[in-house]
C-alpha positions as a Markdown table, in Angstrom:
| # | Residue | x | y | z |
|---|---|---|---|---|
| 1 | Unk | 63.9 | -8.5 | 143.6 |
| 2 | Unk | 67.1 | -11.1 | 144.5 |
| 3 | Unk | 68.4 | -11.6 | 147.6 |
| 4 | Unk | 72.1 | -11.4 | 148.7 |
| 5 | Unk | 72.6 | -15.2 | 147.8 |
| 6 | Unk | 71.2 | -14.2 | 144.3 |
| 7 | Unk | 67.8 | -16.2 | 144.9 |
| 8 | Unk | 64.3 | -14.5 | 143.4 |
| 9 | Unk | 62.2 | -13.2 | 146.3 |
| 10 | Unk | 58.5 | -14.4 | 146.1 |
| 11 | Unk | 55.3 | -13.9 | 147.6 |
| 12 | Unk | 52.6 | -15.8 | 148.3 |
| 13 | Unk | 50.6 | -14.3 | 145.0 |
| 14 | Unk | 53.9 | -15.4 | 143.6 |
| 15 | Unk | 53.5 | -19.3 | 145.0 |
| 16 | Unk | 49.9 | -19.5 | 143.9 |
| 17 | Unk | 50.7 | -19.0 | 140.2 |
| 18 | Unk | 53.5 | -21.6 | 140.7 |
| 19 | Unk | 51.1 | -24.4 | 142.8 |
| 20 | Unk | 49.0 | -23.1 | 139.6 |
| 21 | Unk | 50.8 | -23.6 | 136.4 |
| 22 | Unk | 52.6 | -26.3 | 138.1 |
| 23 | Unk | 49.0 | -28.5 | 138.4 |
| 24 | Unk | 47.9 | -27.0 | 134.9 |
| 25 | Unk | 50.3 | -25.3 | 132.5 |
| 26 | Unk | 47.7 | -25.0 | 129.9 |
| 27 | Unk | 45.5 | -22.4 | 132.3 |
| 28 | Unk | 44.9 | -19.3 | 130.5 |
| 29 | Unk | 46.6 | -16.0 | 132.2 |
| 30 | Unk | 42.8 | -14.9 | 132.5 |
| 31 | Unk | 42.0 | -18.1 | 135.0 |
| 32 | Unk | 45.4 | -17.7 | 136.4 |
| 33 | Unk | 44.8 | -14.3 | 137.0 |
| 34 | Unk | 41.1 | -15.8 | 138.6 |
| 35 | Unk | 42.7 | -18.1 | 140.8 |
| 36 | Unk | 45.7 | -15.9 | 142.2 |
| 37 | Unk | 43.3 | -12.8 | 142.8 |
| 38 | Unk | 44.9 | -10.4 | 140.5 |
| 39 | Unk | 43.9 | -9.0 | 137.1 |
| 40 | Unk | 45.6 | -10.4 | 133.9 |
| 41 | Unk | 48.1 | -7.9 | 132.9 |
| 42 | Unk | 49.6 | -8.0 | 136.5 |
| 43 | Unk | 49.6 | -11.6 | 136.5 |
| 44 | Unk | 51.3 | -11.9 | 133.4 |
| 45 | Unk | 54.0 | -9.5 | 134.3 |
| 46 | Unk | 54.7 | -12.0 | 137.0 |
| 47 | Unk | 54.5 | -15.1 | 135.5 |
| 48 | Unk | 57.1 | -13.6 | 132.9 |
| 49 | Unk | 59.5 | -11.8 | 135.6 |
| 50 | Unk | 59.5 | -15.7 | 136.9 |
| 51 | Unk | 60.2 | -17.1 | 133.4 |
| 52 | Unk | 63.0 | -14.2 | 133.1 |
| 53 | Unk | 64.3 | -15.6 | 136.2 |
| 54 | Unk | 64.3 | -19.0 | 135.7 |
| 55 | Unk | 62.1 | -20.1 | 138.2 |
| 56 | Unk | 60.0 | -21.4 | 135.1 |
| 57 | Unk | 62.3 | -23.1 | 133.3 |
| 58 | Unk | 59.9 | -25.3 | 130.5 |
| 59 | Unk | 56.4 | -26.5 | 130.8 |
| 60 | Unk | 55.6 | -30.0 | 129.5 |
| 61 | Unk | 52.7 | -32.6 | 129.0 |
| 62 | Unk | 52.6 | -35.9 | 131.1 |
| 63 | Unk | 52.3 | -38.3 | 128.9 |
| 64 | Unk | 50.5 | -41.7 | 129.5 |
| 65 | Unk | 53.3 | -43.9 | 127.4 |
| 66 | Unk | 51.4 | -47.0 | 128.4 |
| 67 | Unk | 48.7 | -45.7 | 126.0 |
| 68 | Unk | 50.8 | -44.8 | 123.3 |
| 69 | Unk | 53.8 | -47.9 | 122.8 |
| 70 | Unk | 55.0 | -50.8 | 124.7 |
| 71 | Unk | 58.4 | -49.7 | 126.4 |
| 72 | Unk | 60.3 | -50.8 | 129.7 |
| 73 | Unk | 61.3 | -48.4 | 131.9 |
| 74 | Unk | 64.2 | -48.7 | 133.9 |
| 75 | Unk | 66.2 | -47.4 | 136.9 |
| 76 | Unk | 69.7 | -48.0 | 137.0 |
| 77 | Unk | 72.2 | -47.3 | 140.1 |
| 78 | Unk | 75.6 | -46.6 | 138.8 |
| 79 | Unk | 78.4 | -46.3 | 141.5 |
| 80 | Unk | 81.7 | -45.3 | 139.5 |
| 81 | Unk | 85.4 | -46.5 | 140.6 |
| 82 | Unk | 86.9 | -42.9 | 140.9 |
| 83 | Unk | 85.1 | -39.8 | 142.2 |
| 84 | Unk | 87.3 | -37.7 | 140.6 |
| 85 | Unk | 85.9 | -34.5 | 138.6 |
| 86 | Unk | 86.9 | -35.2 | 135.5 |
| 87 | Unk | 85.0 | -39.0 | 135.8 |
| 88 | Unk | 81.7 | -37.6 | 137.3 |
| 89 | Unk | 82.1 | -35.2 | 134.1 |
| 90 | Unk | 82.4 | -38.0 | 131.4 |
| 91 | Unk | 80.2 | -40.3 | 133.1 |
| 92 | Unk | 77.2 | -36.8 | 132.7 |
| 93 | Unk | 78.4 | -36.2 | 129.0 |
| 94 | Unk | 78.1 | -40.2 | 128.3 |
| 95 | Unk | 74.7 | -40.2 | 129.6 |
| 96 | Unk | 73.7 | -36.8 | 128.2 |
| 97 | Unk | 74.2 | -38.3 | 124.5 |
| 98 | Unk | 72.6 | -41.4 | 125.5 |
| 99 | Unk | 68.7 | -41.6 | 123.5 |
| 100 | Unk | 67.1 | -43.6 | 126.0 |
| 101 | Unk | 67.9 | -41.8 | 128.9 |
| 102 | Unk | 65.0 | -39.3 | 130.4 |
| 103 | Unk | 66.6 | -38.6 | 133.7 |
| 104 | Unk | 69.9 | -38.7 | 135.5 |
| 105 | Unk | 70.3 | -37.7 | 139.3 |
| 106 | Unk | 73.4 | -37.6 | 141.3 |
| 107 | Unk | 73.0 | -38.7 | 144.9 |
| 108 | Unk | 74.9 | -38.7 | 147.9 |
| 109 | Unk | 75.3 | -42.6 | 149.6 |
| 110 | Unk | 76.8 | -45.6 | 148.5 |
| 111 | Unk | 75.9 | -45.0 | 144.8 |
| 112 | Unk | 76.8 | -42.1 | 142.5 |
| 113 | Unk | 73.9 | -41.9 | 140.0 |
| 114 | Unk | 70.1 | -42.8 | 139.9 |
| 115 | Unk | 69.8 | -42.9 | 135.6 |
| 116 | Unk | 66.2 | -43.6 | 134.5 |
| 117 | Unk | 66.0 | -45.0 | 130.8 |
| 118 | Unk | 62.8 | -45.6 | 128.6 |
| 119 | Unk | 63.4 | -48.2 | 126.2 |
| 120 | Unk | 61.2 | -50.3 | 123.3 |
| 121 | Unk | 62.1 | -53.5 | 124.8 |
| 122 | Unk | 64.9 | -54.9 | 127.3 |
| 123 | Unk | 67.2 | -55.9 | 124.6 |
| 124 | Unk | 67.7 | -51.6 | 123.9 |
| 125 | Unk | 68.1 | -51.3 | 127.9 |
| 126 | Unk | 70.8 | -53.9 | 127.8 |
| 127 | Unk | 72.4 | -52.8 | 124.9 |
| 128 | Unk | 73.1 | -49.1 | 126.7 |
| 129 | Unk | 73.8 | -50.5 | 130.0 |
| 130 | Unk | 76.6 | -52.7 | 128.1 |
| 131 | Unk | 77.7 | -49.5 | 126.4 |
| 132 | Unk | 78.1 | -47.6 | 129.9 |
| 133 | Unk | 79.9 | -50.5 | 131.2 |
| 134 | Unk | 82.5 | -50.7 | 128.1 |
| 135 | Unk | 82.6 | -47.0 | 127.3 |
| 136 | Unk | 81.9 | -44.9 | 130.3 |
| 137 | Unk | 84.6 | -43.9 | 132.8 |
| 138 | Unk | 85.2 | -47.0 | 135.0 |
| 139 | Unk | 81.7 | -48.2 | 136.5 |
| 140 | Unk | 82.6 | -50.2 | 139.6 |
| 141 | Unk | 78.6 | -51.2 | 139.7 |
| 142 | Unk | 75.4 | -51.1 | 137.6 |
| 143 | Unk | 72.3 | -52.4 | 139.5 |
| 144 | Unk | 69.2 | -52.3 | 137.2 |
| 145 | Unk | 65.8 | -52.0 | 138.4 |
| 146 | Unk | 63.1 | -52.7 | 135.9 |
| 147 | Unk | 59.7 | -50.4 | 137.0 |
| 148 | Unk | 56.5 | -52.4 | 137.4 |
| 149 | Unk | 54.5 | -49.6 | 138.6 |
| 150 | Unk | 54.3 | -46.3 | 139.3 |
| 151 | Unk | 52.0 | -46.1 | 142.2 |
| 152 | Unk | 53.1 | -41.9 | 142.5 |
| 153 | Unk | 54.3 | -40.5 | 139.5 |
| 154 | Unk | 55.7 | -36.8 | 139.7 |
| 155 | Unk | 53.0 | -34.2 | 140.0 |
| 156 | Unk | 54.8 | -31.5 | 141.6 |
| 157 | Unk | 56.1 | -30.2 | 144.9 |
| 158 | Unk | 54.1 | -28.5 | 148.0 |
| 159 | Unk | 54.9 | -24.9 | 147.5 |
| 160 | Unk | 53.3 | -24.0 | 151.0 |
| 161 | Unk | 55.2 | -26.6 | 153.0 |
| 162 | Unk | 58.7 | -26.3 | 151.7 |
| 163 | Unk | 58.4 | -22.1 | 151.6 |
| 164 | Unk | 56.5 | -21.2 | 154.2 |
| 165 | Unk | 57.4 | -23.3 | 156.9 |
| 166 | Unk | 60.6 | -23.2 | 157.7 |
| 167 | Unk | 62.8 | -26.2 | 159.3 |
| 168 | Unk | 63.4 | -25.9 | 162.7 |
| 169 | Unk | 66.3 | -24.3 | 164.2 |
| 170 | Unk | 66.0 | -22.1 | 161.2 |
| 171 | Unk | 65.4 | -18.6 | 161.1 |
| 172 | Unk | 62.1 | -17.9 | 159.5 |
| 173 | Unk | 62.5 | -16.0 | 156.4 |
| 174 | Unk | 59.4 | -13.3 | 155.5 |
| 175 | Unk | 58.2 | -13.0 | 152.2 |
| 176 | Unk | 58.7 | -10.4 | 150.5 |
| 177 | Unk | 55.6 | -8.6 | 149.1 |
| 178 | Unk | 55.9 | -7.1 | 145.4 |
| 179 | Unk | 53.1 | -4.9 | 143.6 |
| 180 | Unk | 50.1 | -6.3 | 142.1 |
């Protein structure tokens, strides 16, 4: 079922109910089962064995905020001063505790972090991004972007592009096929 490198082995049947749940989490096992071309008890097994696995790690519900409360949603690139372990370590446990922050991403370039807060107004955004700046491990730069729209908001990833077609100058890997 893993691989040497300790990755899950999937199938195609395998990707389906992933593109699947990913574009609906609220599908029933019996449409799953539908759309993936097995019968539900098989289908289940799966989706759990991937669950077990961690290859479904939560489901959640996309959320219209604009509908529900007036925020402002902000991106902030944070570049630290020392790239030591122990600061990129802080800096994560700092921005874990922090409320207002949904997401935090650490990137490779001239900056060390992409952190996305959602805020009720500017004055909460400032008040954090003053925190990190007095609290944090030593920020050599905070550049804050303020969203005005999201013209493609997250709705998942291709399955079929980035597991079936491998880069080039790859080796192609075949799917493993499990039982129905």
């Amino acid at each position: 079922m893993k691989d040497e490198d300790g990755s899950i082995r999937l199938d195609q049947i395998d990707l389906r109910i992933l593109a699947c749940l990913q574009a609906n989490a609220r599908v029933t096992n019996q449409e799953l089962a539908d759309a993936v071309g097995l019968s539900p008890s098989p289908c289940l097994q799966r989706v759990k064995r991937l669950e077990k696995a961690g290859v479904i790690n939560s489901y959640h519900a996309s959320i219209d905020l604009a509908k529900v409360c007036r925020h402002v949603d902000v991106i902030a690139a944070v570049t630290l001063n020392s790239h030591g372990l122990e600061d990129f370590q802080v800096f994560e446990s700092m921005v874990e505790e922090m409320r207002y922050v949904v997401e935090c991403t650490k990137v490779s370039g001239p900056i060390d972090y992409l952190v996305r807060f959602v805020c009720p107004d500017i004055a909460s955004y400032q008040m954090l991004s003053d925190e990190l700046l007095k609290l944090g491990p030593k920020i050599g730069n905070l550049s804050s972007y303020i969203v005005l729209k999201s013209s493609k908001p997250y709705r998942g990833v291709a399955f079929d592009d980035l597991v079936s077609t491998p880069p080039r100058g790859l080796p192609t890997r075949t799917a493993t096929r499990t039982s129905k």
